[in-house]
N, C-alpha and C positions, 0 to 999 in steps of 0.2 A: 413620479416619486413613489406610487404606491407599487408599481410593477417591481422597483427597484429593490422596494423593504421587502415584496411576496419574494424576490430571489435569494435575496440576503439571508432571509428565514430559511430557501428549502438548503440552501450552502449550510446555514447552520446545523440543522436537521442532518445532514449528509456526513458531518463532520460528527457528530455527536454516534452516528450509525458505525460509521469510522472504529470511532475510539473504543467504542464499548465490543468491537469484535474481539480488541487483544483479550477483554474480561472474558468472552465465549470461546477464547482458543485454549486462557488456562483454564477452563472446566471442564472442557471438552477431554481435556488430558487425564481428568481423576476414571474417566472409563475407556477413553482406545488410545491408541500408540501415535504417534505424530505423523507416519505414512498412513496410515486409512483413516484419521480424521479429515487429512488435508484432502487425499482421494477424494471423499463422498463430499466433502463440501468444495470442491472445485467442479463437480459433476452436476451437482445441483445448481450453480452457479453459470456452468451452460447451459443446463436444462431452462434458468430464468432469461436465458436470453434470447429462448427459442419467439417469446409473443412479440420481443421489440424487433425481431428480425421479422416475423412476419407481419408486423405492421407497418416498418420498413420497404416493405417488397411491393403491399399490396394497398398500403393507404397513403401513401406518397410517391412522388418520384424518388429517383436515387438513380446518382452520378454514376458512371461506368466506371470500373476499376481499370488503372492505363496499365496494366501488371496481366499478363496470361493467370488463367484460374490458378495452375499448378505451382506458379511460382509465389502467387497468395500464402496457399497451403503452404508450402515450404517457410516461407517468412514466418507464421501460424506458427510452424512445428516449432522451428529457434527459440522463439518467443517464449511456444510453454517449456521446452526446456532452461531456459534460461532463468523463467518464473517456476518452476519444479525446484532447482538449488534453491532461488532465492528463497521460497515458500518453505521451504524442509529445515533450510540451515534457520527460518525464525522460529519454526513450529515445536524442532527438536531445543534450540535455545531457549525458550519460553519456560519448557518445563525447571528451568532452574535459578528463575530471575521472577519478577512483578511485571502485572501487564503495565503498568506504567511507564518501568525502568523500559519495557521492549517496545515500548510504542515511541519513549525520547532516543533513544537507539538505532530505533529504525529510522528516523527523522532525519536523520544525519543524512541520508539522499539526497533530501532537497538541497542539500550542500555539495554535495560531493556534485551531482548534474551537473550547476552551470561550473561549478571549479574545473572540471572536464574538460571545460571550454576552450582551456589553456593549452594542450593537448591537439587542439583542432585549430591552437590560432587564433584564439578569440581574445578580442581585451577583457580583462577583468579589473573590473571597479572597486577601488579600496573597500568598499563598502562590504564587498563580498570575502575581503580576506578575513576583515573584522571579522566579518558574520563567523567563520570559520577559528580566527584564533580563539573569539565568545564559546563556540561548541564544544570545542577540542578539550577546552577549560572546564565545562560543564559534564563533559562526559569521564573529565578524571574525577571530578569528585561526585557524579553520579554511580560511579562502576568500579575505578578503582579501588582497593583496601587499602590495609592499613598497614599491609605487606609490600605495597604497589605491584599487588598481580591483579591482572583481571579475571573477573571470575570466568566460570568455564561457560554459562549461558549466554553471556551476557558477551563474549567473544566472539558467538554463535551471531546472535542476533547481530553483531558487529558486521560481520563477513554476509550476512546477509548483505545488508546496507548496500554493500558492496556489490552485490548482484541486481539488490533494487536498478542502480543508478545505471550497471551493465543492460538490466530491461526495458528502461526508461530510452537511453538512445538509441538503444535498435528499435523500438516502436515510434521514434523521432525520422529516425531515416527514411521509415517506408508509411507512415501515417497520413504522410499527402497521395500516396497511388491507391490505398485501397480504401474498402468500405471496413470503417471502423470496426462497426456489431459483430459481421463476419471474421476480422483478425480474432477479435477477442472470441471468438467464439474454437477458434482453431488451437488456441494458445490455452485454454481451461481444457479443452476437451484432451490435449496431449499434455499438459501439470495434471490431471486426474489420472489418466491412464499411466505413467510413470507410477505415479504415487500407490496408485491400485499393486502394481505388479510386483514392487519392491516392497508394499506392504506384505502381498502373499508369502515372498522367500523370506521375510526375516521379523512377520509381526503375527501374534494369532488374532484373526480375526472372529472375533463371538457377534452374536445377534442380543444379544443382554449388553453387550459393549456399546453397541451402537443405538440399541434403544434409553439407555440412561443418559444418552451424550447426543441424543436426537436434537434439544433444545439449541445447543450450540453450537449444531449442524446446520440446523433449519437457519437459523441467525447469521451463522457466518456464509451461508452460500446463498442462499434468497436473498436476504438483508441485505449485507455487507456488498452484496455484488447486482444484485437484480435491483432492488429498491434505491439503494444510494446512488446506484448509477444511473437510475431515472433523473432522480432530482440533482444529480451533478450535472447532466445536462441541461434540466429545464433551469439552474439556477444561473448557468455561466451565459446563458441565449441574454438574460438581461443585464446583471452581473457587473459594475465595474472590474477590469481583470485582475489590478495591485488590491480590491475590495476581498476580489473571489477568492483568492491565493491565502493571506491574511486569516480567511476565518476559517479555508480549509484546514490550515495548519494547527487550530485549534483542537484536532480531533488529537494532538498528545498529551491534553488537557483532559478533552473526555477519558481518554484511558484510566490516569492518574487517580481521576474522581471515582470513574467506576472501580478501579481494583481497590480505592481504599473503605467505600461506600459496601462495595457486593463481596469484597472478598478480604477485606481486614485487614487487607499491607497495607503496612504503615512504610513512611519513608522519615530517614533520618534527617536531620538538620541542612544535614552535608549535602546531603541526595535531592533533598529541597531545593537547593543551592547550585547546583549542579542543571536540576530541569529550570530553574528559571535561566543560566545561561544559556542554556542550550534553547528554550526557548527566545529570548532575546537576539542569540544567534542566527538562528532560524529566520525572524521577522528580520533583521539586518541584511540579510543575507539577499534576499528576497527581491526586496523593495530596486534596488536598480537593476537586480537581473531580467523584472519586468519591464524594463525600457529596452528591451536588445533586441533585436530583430532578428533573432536565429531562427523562430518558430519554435523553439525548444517550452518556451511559457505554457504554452497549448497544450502539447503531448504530454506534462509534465502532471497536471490537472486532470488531466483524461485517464492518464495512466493510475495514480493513487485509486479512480474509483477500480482500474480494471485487474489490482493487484488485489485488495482486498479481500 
């Protein structure tokens, strides 16, 4: 039992690290541009994964990868290109929305994944459409106005989603041949380098920019990716899994608290109204996808830390 509540805790903790990053993406935005914030904090975020890989290599065994080196790397590359839109289209959307609104927005993956399913032939369990008509419902009166257009961030962060869920199952496809630390390590290192390059041709890049925006640097590529991803593994080794799922999702709670707490959004009635469906959604949605045997549960977990 105690090992159980120590897991619970660091899930919590994990989620909490989670949620407060959307708060470190919009600060990070009051001094550099959305390509070389994301650059140096997806750099730094491999840079964090250089000590779990060599603890990996040299203080455990570890399983051979059934995949040639080269076609690893290649998989790596997709990945960070994949995670490079997804990353840019929330980074650049953020700037025009609440980290809250972009953290319930973004959430919408966990929906869209197993909905996917459908696609590939999978039953899907009413429970899961609910989950989805609850969302759908909660992201109009979340996002849309009073015009019924969506706003332009908040569109952004939409179409992310959407790349999320595209990230989510190419790293389902090939997450049983390779060694996890190493994908993820191929997949930042080519989201950085994109983000670096495109930031050159079309952002100025200052050293006052990045020194005022260091904090939200440090936060979102250590933190968010080094630290959380520790304890998303040590939480899920003991973890019930419908437990683990459940309290990660909480991290579009942390957001909400942090942006209203550290940065003074306030959210309307309606908007209220909207993250509790979506919220509700989300838990609904959930709950039987973790009975299905696709292996998608796992990757699914894995991947929220390595997006981050």
């Amino acid at each position: 039992m105690t090992m159980r509540w120590q897991a619970n805790v660091a899930l919590l903790v994990t989620a909490g690290i989670w949620g407060l990053a959307f708060v470190a993406q919009r600060v990070g935005m009051e001094y550099l541009e959305p390509f070389t914030f994301n650059g140096i904090r997806f750099l730094l975020g491999a840079l964090s994964l250089l000590p779990l890989l060599w603890w990996q290599q040299y203080r455990k065994p570890v399983a051979k990868e059934s995949l040639p080196r080269f076609r690893v790397v290649g998989i790596g590359v997709v990945a960070g290109l994949i995670l490079f839109l997804a990353a840019s289209l929330q980074q650049i959307g953020i700037v025009d929305t609440t980290a809250g609104k972009a953290a319930f927005v973004t959430s919408m993956y966990i929906v869209l994944v197993p909905l996917s399913g459908v696609l590939l032939g999978r039953r899907v369990e009413f429970s899961l459409w609910l989950g989805c008509l609850l969302s759908l419902l909660g992201l109009y009166f979340l996002c849309i106005r009073e015009d019924l257009t969506l706003a332009f961030g908040d569109l952004l962060v939409l179409l992310g989603a959407v790349f999320w869920t595209m990230h989510i199952l190419w790293i389902d496809r090939f997450a049983s041949q390779v060694q996890v630390l190493s994908l993820a390590l191929w997949q930042f290192m080519t989201c950085a380098l994109l983000s670096l390059v495109v930031a050159a041709f079309t952002e100025t890049i200052t050293l006052a920019g990045i020194k005022g925006a260091l904090s939200p640097i440090l936060y979102g590529g250590i933190g968010s990716v080094g630290i959380a991803y520790t304890l998303q593994i040590v939480g899920q080794k003991r973890a019930e899994p419908t437990q683990a799922s459940l309290i990660l999702s909480l991290e579009t709670v942390f957001a909400a608290l942090g942006g209203y707490f550290l940065l003074q959004e306030f959210l309307s009635f309606w908007e209220l109204l909207g993250c509790l469906l979506m919220m509700t959604g989300i838990v609904v949605a959930q709950i039987p996808w973790l009975n299905w045997r696709s292996g998608v549960k796992d990757s699914l977990r894995l991947e929220k830390a390595e997006i981050k």
